[in-house]
C-alpha positions in Angstrom: -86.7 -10.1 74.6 -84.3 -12.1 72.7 -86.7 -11.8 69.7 -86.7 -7.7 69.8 -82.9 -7.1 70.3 -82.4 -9.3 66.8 -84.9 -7.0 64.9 -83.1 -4.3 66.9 -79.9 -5.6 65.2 -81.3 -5.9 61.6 -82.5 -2.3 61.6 -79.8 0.3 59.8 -78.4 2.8 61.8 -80.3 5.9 60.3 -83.7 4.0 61.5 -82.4 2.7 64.8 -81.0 6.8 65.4 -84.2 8.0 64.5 -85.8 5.7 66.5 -83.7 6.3 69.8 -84.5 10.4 69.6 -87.8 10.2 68.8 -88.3 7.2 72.0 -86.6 9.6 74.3 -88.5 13.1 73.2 -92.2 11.2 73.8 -90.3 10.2 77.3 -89.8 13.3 78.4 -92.8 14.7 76.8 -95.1 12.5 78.3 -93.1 12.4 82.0 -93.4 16.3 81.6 -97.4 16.0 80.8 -97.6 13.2 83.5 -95.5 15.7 86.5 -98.0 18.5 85.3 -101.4 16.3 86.1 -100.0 14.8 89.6 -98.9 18.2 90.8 -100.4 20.6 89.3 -104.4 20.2 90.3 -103.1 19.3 94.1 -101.5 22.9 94.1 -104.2 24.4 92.6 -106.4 23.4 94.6 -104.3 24.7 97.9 -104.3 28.2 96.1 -108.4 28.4 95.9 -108.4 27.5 99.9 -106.3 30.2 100.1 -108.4 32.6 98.4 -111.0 31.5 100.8 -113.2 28.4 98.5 -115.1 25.8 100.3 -114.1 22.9 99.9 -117.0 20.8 98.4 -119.1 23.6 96.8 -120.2 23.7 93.2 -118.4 26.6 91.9 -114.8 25.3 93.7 -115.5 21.7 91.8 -116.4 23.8 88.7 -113.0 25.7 88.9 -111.3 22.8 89.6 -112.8 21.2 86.3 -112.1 23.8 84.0 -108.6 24.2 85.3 -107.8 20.9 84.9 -109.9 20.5 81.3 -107.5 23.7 80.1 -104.8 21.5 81.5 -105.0 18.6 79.7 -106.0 20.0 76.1 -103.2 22.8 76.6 -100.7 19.8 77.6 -102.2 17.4 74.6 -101.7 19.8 71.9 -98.1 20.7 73.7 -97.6 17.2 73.7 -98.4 16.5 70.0 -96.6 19.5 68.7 -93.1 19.1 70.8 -93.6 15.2 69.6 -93.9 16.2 65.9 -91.4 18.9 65.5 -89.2 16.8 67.8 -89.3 13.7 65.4 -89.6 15.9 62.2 -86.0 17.3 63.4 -84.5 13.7 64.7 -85.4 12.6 61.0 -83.5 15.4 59.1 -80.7 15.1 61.0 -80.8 11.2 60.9 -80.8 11.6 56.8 -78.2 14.5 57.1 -75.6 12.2 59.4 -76.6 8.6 57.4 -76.2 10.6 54.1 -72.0 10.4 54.8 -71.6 7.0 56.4 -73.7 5.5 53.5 -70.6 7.3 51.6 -67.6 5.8 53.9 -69.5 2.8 53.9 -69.7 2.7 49.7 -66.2 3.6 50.0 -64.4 1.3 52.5 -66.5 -1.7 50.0 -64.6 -0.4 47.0 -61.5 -0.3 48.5 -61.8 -4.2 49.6 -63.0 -4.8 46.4 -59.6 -3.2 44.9 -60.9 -0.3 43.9 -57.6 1.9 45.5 -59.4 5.0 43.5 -62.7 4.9 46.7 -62.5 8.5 47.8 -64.9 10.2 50.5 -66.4 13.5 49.7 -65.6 16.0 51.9 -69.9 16.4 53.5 -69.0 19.5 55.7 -71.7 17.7 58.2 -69.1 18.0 60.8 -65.7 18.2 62.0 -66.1 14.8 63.0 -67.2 13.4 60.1 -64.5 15.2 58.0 -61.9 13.8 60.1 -62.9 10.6 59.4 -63.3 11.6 55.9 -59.4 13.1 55.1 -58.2 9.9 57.1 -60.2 7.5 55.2 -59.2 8.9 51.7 -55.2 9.3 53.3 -55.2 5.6 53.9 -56.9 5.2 50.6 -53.9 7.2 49.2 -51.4 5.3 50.9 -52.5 1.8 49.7 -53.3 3.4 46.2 -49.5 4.2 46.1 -48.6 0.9 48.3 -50.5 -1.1 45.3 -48.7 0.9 42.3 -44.9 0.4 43.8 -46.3 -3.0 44.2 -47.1 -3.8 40.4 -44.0 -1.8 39.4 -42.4 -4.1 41.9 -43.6 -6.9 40.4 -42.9 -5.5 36.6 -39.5 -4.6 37.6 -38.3 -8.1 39.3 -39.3 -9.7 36.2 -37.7 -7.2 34.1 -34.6 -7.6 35.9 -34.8 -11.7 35.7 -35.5 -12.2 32.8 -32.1 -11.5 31.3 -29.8 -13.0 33.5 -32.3 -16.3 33.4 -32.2 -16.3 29.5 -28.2 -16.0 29.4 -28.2 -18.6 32.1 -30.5 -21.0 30.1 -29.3 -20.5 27.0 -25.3 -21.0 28.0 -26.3 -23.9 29.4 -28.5 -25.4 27.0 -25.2 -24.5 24.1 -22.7 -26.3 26.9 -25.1 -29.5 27.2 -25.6 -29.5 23.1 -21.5 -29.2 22.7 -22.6 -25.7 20.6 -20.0 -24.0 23.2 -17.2 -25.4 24.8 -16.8 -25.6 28.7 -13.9 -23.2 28.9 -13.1 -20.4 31.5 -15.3 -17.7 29.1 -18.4 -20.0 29.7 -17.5 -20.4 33.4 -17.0 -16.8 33.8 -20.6 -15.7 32.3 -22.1 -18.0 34.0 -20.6 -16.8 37.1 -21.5 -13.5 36.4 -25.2 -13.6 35.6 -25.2 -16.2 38.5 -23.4 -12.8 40.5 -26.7 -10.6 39.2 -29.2 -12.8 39.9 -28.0 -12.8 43.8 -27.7 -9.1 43.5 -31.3 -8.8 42.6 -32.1 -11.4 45.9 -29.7 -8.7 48.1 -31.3 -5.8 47.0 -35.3 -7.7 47.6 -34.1 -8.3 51.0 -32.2 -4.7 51.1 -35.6 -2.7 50.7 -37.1 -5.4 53.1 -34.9 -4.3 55.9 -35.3 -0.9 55.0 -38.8 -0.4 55.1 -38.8 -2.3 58.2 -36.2 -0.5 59.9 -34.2 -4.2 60.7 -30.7 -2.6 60.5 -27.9 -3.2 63.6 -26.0 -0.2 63.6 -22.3 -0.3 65.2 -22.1 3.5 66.6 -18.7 4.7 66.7 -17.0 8.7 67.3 -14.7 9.0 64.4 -13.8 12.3 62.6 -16.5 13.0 59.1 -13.1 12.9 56.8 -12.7 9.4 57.9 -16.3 8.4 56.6 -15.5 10.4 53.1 -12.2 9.2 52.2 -12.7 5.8 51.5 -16.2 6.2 49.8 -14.8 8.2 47.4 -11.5 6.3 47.2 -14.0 3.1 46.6 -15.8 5.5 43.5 -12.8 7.2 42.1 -11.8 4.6 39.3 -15.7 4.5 38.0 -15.4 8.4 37.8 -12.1 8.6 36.0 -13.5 6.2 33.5 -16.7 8.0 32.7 -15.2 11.5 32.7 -16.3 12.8 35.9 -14.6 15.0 38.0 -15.0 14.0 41.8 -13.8 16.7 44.6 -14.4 16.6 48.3 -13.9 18.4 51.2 -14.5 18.9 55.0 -14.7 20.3 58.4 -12.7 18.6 60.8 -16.0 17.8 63.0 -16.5 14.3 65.0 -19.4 12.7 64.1 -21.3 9.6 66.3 -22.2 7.1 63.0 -21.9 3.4 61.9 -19.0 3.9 59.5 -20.0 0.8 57.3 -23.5 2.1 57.4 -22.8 5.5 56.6 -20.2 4.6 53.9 -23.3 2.5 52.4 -25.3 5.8 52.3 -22.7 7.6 50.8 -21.8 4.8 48.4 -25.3 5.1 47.2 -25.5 9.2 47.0 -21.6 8.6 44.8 -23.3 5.9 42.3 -26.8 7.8 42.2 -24.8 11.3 41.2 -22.7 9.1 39.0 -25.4 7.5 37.1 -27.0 11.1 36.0 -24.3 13.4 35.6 -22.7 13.1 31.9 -18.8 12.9 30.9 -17.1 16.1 31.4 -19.7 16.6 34.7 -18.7 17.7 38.3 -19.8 15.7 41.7 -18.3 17.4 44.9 -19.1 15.7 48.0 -18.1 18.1 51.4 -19.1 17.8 55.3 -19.9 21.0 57.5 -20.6 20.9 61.4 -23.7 22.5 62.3 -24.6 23.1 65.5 -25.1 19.6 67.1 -25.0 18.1 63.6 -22.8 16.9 60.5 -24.3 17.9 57.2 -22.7 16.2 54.4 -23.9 17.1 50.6 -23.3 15.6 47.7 -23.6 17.9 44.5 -23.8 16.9 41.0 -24.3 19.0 37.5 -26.1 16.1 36.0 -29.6 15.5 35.0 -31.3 17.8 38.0 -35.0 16.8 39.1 -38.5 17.9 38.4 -40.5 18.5 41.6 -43.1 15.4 40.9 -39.8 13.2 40.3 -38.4 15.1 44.0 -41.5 13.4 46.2 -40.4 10.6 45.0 -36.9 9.8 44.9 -37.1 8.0 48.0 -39.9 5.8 47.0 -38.3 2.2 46.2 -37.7 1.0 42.5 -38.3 4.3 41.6 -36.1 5.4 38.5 -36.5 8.8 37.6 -35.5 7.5 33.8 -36.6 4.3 34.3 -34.7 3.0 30.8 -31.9 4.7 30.8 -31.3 3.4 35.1 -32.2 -0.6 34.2 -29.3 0.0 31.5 -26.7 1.7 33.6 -27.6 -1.1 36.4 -29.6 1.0 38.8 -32.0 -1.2 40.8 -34.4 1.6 42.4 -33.6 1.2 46.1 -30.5 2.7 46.8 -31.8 5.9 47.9 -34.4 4.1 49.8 -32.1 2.3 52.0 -30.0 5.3 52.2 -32.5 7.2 53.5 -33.7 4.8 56.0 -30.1 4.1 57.1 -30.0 7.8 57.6 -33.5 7.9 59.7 -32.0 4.9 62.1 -28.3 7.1 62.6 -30.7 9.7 64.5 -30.3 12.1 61.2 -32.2 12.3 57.5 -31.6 12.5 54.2 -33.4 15.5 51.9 -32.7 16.1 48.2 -33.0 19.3 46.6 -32.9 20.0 42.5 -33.3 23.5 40.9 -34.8 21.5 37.6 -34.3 19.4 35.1 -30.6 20.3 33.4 -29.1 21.8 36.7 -27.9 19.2 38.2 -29.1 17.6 42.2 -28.1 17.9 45.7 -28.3 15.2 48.5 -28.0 16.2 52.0 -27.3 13.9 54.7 -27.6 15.0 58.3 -25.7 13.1 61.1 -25.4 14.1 64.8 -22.2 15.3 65.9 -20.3 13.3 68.5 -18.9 15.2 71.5 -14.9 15.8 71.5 -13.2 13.6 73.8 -12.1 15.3 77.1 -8.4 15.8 77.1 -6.8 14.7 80.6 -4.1 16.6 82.0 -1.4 14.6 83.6 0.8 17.0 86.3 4.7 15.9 85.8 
């Protein structure tokens, strides 16, 4: 027994499939044959008593012989019909069903092996199988873009350490050689690609907690204004600098919102608009209540957004001008963790661009925060 369930287990499914139908039509062929022999000549012969045969005589036996020789040929041939059509069907629908899985299976062995590019053709054997066909090639998808962020990752880390680690090394190396004097300019750079280097750590363990969703939000009630003013109070000197007029505006509305969180999001929609919209440019930021939510935008005439670069934007160290961001100090992720900020607040965080040259808009939703109940206190 042992022995036949392990060459059971070494068959492949399409023979073990074709197998198992073809078993269970000879079953029920051969039970069906087998019924008709046991039952049939008994009742037969009750019907010829009934018509008045003796039992015994020479013409009943004959009658009885020839009924049940018809029987058994007619049954036979039934038998070896039903059993060939039978398995002749169970194997073209065993080829038809193994023809995808051998697929999948050709498939999911790429996709270990690396190959992120493993696709499933769509069969059209059945619903089923095409199910399992758009959510193979979806996770395929997935870990194809997973992989590429990864490697642009990877590029972009080194891209970003390299500088600060070759002014580190060779400032050092001119201190220790007496080429440059230990004085407060060598101090200071050293300090300050010492301050990049931990920026870079912050913003690893930034998208971390974003894609994660670790963040410890500190809900408060507080009026929208109060979330605006100070992020672009903390912006306005950066603005005046490049040549960028900055305007805001907004409903009185209440809003329920981690203020540091939120004036992180906003910080990061301020330096983004920044960052893309030339001297001369115009970034307005203003908050309207709608319905049970706060919709904040943040509009810019700056460098506007294809649609490919749109399903993106959210994607981490992506750069939509990937040399012109690394130089202006852009690291990628500050519309990630915007938007994920956003996502834990109860709210979201679209972006919208009618091309390239016309400028961007970010909208952030927040819910609104009930107005406090005023209490009325009889003199």
């Amino acid at each position: 027994m042992t022995r036949l369930r392990g060459l059971v287990g070494r068959m492949r499914w399409g023979t073990r499939t074709f197998l198992t139908q073809a078993l269970v039509v000879a079953v029920g062929v051969i039970t069906a044959a087998l019924v008709a022999v046991v039952v049939g000549p008994p009742l037969f012969h009750e019907h010829l008593q009934q018509l008045g045969y003796s039992v015994g005589t020479a013409e009943m036996g004959h009658v009885e012989q020839a009924f049940l020789d018809a029987g058994v040929r007619s049954l036979g041939i039934g038998l070896v019909v039903a059993l060939t059509l039978a398995i002749g069907l169970a194997w073209i629908e065993t080829r038809r069903l193994r023809r995808p899985l051998e697929q999948l299976t050709a498939a999911a062995a790429q996709l270990e092996a690396g190959d992120y590019t493993a696709r499933v053709p769509q069969s059209g054997t059945s619903p089923e199988f095409t199910a399992v066909a758009d959510a193979f090639n979806d996770m395929a998808s997935r870990l194809d873009s997973t992989e590429t962020s990864r490697r642009r990752l990877l590029s972009d880390v080194a891209h970003e350490l390299r500088t600060p680690l070759a002014t580190l090394t060779a400032e050092l190396e001119a201190v220790i050689d007496d080429v440059v004097p230990w004085d407060h300019d060598s101090q200071q750079l050293l300090t300050l690609q010492a301050a990049r280097l931990k920026k870079i750590a912050a913003d690893l363990d930034d998208v971390s907690r974003a894609e994660e969703g670790r963040f410890t939000l500190d809900t408060q009630t507080q009026p929208v204004w109060d979330l605006i003013e100070p992020a672009v109070a903390s912006v306005t000197t950066r603005y005046e600098a490049k040549g960028v007029v900055l305007s805001a505006d907004s409903d009185p509305g209440l809003v329920a919102a981690d203020p540091q969180r939120v004036g992180e999001i906003l910080g990061n929609l301020l330096d983004n608009a920044l960052r893309h919209t030339p001297p001369s440019g115009i970034v307005h930021i203003s908050a309207r209540e709608s319905r049970d939510e706060v919709v904040i935008t943040v509009t810019d005439t700056g460098d506007g957004l294809t649609p490919e670069q749109l399903s993106k934007v959210f994607e981490r160290f992506y750069r939509a001008d990937t040399a012109r961001a690394r130089d202006a100090g852009g690291s990628g992720i500050g519309l990630t963790i915007a938007r994920s900020l956003a996502l834990a607040h109860g709210g979201s965080l679209t972006a919208a661009s009618p091309g390239p040259g016309h400028g961007s808009i970010f909208t952030l939703h927040l819910p609104t925060a009930p107005a406090p109940e005023r209490v009325l206190i009889d003199s």
